[in-house]
N, C-alpha and C positions, 0 to 999 in steps of 0.2 A: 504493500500500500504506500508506504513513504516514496520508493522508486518513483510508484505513479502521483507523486505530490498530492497524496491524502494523507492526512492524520491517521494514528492509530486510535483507536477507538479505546479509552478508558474506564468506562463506565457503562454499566447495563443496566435501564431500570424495567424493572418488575410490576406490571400492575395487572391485576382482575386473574390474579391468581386465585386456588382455592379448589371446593369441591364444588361439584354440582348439587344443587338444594336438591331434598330429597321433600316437593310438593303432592300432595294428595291431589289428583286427576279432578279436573274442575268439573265435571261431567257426574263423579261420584260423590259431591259435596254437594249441588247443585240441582242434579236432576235431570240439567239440561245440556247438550251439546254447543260449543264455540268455538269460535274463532278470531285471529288475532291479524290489522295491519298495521303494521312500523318499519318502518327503513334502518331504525335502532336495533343495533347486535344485540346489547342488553336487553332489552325488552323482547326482544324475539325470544331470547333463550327463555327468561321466567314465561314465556307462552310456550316454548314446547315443553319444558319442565313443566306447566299444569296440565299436559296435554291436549292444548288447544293447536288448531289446525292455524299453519302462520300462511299468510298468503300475500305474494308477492305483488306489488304494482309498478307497472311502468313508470319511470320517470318520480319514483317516490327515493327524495335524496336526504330525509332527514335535515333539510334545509330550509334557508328561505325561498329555494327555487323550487319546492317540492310540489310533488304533483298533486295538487289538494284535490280536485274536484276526482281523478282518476281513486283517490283511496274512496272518497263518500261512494261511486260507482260499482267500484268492485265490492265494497262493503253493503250496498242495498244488494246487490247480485247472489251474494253469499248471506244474504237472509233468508234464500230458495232452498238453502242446503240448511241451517245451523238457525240454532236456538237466538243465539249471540253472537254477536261480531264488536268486538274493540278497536276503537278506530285512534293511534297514537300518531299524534301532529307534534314534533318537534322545533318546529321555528320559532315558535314566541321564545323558547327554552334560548335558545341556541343567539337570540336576537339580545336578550337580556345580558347574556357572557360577555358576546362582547361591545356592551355598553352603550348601545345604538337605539334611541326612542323611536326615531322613524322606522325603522326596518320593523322594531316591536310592533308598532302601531299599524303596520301596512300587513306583516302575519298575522295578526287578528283579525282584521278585516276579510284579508284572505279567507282565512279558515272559520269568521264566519258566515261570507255569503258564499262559498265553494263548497267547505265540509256542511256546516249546519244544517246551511238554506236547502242542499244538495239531498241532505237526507231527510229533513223535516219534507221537501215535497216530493220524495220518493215514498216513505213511507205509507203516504195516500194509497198505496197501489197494493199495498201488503194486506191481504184477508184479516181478520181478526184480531188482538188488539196487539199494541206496540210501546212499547218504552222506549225513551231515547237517555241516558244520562249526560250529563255538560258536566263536565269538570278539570282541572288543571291535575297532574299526576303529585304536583308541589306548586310552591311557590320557587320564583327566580326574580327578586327585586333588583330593577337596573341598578339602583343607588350602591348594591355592596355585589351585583354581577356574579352570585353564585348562589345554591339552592338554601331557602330558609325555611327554619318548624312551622312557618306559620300556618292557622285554620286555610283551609280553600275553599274557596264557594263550589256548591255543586247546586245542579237543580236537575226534577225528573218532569218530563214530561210524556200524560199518558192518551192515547188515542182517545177519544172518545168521552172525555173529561170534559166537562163546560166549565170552560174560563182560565184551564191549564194553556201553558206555552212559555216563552220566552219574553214576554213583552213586560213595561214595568221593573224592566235593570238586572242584571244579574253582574255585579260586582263583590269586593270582598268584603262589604258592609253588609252583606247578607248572611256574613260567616254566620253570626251569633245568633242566629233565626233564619236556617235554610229555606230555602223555597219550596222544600218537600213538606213543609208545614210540621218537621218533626225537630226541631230546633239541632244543633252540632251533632255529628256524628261519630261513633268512632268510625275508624278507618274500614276496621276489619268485619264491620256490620254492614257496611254500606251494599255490598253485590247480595247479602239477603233483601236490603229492603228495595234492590234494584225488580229482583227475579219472586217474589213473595208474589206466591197468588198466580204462577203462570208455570207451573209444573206441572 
């Protein structure tokens, strides 16, 4: 290497070493069959470690340049096959690191008239009834550009509901009084009160 005027390399670092989690199959907790999109390594693997079916999309970069509307499409497609489909957007995340408001500002927007809008008026088309959940997987505040404990707002909306939807804000002012009318949640409750009643 030095011949060819490169350094020798001193140093190796190490990360996402470890073992594979050993998760209980989402299917036999649940009742129901899923599926998972992300362009995310990580997140792919804790979806085939629960044995959810991961499914690829074109032009899906875990970016700001990511194929939003292609994941909402393949995600209504594969609700022909599966109970659940998870649908993971990466950009707000990735916009936040590196400390960029407008790119932040332009991936919401994105993801949500592409993903949301994309799948609230597909859902119309699906037989019987339909939950959608909104939620952020964490928080990533431009101000310190790395992931923080804080609450996340989530909201569900269900087919068939008079007066359910999106509209009237969904911000993080809603942490302390979800809009699922069930005030904070824990974490690990949240996919029962998603799937509750549709087994």
């Amino acid at each position: 290497r030095i011949a060819q005027g490169k350094r020798p390399a001193n140093s190796i670092w190490l990360w996402g070493q470890g073992l594979k989690p050993a998760l209980k199959p989402f299917n036999s907790i649940y009742g129901i069959s899923g599926a998972m999109i992300s362009a995310v390594d990580l997140t792919k693997g804790l979806g085939k470690s629960a044995g959810l079916e991961v499914i690829s999309v074109p032009g899906a970069t875990g970016y700001l340049d990511t194929n939003y509307k292609g994941k909402a499409e393949y995600a209504l497609n594969a609700l022909k096959r599966f109970d659940l489909v998870y649908v993971h957007v990466e950009a707000p995340d990735e916009a936040s690191h590196e400390g960029k408001p407008e790119e932040k500002i332009k991936a919401i927007e994105d993801f949500d008239s592409l993903v949301v809008g994309t799948v609230l008026e597909g859902v119309k088309d699906i037989g019987g009834p339909c939950r959608v959940l909104l939620m952020p997987d964490h928080a990533t505040p431009l101000e310190i550009r790395t992931h923080a404990a804080d609450p996340v707002p989530f909201v569900i909306w269900e087919s068939g509901k008079a007066g359910q939807g999106f509209s009237g804000g969904y911000n993080e002012k809603i942490c302390a009084g979800n809009r699922s009318g069930d005030g904070p949640v824990e974490a690990h409750k949240l996919m029962g009160l998603l799937t509750g009643g549709f087994r």
